[in-house]
Backbone bond lengths (Angstrom), bond angles and torsions (degrees), N, CA, C in turn:
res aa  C-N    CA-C-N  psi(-1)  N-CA   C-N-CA  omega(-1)  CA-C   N-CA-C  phi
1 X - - - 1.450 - - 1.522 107.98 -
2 X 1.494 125.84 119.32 1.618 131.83 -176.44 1.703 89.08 -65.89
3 X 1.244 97.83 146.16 1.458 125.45 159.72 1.760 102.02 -93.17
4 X 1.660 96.43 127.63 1.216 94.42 173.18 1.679 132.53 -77.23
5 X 1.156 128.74 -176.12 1.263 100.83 163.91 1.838 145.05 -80.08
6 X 2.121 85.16 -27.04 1.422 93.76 162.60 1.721 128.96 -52.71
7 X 1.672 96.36 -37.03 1.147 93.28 175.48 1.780 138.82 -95.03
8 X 1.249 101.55 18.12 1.486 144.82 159.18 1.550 109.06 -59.55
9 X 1.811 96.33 -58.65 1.268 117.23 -150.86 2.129 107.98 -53.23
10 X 1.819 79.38 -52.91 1.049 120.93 -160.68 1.602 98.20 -41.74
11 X 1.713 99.11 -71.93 1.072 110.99 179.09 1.074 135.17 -22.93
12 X 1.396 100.68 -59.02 1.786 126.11 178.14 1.234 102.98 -58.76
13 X 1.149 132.85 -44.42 1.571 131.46 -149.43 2.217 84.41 -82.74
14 X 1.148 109.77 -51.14 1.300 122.46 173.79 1.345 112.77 -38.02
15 X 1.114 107.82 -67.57 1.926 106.17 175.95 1.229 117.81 -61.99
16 X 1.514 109.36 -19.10 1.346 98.67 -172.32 1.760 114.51 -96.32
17 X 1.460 112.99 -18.22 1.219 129.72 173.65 2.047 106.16 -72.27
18 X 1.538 111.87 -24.23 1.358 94.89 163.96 1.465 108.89 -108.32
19 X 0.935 125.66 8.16 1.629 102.50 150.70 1.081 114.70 -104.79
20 X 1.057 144.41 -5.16 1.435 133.99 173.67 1.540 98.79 -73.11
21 X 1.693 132.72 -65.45 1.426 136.22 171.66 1.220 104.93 -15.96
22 X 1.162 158.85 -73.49 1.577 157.51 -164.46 1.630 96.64 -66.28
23 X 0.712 128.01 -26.50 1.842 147.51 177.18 1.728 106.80 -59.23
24 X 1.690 85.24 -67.57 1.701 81.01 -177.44 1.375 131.35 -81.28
25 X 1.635 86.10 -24.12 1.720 98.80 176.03 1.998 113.98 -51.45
26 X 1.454 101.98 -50.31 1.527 133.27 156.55 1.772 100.40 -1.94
27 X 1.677 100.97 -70.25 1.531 103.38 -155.45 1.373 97.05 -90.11
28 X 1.388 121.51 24.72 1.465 106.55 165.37 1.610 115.56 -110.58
29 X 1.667 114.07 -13.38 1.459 141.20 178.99 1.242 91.80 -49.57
30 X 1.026 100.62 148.44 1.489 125.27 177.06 1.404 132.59 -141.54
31 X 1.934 103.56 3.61 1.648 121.52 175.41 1.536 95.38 -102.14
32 X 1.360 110.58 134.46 1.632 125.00 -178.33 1.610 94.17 -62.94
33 X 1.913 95.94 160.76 1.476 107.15 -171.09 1.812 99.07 -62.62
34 X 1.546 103.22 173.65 1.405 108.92 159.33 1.604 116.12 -114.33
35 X 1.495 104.95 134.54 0.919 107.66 173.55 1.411 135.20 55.57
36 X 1.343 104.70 46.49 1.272 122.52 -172.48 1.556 129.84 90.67
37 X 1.443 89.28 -16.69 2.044 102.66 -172.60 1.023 126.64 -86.61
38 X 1.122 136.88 104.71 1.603 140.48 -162.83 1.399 93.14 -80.00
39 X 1.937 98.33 154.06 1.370 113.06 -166.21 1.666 110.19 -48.09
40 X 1.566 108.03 -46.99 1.205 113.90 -174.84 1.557 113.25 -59.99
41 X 1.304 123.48 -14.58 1.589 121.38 156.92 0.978 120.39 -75.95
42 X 0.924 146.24 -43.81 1.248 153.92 -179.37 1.906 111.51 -61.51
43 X 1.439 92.28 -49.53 1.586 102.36 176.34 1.601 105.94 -49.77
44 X 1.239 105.21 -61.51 1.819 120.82 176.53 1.905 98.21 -38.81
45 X 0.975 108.37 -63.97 1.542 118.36 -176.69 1.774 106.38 -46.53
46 X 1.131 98.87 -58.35 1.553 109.42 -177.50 1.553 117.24 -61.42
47 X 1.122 126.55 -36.09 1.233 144.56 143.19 1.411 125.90 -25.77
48 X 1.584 120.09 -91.13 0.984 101.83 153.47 2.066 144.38 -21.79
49 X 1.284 100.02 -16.07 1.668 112.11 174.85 1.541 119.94 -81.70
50 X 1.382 96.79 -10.07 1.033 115.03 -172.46 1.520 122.01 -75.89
51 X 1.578 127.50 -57.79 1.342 126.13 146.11 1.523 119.61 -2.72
52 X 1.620 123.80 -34.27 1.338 111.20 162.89 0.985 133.47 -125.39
53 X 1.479 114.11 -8.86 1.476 133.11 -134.41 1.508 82.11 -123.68
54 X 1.133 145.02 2.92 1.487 143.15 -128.04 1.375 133.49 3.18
55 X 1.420 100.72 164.59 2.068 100.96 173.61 1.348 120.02 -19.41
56 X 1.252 137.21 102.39 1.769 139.85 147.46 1.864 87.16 96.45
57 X 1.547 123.87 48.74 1.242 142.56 -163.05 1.587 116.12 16.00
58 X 1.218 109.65 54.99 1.351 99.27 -165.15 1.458 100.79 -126.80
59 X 1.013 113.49 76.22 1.395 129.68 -166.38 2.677 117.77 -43.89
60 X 1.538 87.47 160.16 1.661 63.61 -175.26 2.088 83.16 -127.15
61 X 1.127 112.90 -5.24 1.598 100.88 -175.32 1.533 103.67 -118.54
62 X 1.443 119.66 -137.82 1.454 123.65 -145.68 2.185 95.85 -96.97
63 X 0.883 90.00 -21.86 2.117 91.85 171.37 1.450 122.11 -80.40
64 X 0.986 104.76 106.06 2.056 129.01 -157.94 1.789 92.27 -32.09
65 X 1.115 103.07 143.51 1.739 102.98 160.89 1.561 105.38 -99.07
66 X 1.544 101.64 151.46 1.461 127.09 -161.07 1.739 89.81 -103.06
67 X 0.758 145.53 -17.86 1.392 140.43 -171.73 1.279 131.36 -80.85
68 X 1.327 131.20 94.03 1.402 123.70 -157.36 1.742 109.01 103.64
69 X 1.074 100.38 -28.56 2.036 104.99 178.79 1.421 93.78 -60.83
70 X 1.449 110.85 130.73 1.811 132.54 154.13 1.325 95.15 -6.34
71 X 1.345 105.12 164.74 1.723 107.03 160.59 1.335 115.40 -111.87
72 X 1.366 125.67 -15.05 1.708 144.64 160.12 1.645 93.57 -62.33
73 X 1.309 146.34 -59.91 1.510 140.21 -155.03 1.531 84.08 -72.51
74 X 1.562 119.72 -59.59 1.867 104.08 -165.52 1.416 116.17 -70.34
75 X 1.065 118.76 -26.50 1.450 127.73 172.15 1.769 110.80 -54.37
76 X 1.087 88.27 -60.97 2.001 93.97 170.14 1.362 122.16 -66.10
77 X 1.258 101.90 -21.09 1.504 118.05 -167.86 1.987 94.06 -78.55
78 X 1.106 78.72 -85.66 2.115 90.35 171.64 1.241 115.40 -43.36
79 X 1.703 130.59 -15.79 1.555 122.70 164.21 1.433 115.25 -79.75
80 X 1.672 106.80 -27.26 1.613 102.80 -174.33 1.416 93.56 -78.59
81 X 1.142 135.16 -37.99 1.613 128.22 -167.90 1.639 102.01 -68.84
82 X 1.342 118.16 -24.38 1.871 98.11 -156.01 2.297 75.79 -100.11
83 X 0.823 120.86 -10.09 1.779 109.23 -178.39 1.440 107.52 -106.87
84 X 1.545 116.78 0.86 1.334 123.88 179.69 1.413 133.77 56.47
85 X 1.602 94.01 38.67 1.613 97.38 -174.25 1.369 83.07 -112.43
86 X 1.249 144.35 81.12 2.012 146.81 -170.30 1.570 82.58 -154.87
87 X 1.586 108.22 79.17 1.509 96.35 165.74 1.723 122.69 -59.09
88 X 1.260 117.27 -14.12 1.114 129.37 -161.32 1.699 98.90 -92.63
89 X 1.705 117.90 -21.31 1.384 96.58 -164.41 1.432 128.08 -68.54
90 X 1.090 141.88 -165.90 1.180 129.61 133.74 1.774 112.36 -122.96
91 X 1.213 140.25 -72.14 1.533 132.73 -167.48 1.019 103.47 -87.89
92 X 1.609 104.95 -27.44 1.792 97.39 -167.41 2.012 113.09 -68.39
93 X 1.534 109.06 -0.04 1.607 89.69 169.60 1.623 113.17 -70.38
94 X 1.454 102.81 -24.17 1.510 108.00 -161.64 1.701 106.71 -85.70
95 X 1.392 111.04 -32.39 1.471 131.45 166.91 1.611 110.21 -47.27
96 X 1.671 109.60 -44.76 1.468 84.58 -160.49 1.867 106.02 -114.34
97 X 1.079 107.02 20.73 1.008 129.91 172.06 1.642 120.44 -71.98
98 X 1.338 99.30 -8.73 1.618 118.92 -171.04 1.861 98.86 -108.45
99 X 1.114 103.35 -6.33 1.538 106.64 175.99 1.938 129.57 -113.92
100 X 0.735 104.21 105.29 1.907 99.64 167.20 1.077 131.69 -66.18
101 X 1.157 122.09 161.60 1.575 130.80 -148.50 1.492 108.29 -60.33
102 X 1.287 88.64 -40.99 1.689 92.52 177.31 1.647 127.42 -69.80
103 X 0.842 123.12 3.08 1.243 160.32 -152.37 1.484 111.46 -126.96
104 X 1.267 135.99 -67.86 1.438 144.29 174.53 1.569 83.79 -80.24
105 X 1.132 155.74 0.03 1.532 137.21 156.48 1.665 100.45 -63.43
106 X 1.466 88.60 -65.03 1.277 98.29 -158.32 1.842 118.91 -53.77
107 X 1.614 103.48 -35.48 1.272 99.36 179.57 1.765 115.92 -78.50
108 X 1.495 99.17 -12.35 1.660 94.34 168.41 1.884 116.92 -66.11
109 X 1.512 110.30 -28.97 1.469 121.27 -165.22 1.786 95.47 -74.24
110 X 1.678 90.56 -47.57 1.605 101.60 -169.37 2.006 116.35 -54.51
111 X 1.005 105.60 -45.65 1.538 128.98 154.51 1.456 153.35 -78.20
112 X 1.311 104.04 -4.46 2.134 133.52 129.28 1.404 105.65 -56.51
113 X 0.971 137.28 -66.98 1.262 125.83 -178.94 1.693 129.51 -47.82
114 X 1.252 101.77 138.58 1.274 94.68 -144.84 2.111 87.98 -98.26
115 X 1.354 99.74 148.75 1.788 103.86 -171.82 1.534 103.46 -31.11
116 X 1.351 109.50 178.71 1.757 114.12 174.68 1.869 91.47 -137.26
């Protein structure tokens, strides 16, 4: 079945509207990177969360939004998932397993913050 182009369009404009959101939010931060990661890494990082968590993690269906959550609850939260003690998870053991500490710091700080 051809994919049309509107619905090409859509898409694109879609992916690109949630990664850019962690992008713009970025140049309004005002807490220095962690651990070496400039905002714009982190944004990239945060981004990617997006696919479920929605645009600027602020979810609109049944997968928790990250936006505004403590940064101690996601921080603990994202250690039990990447060491696999999250009886509750499901992908996210395999998800965060692709990230280092410094890294799941940063996206806990990046995602305490509450939208602007």
């Amino acid at each position: 079945m051809p994919v049309s182009p509107a619905s090409s369009l859509r898409s694109a404009l879609w992916l690109t509207a949630a990664l850019l959101a962690p992008a713009a939010m970025a140049q309004t931060a005002s807490a220095p990177a962690t651990a070496g990661l400039s905002v714009q890494d982190i944004s990239v990082l945060a981004g990617t969360c997006a696919n479920c968590h929605g645009p600027n993690g602020q979810s609109t269906g049944g997968i928790p939004s990250l936006r505004g959550v403590g940064e101690r609850h996601l921080l603990q939260r994202m250690q039990a998932f990447k060491t696999g003690t999250a009886s509750d998870a499901t992908v996210m053991t395999r998800l965060m397993k692709g990230y280092d500490d410094a890294q799941i710091q940063a996206l806990a700080q990046w995602f305490s913050k509450e939208a602007k």
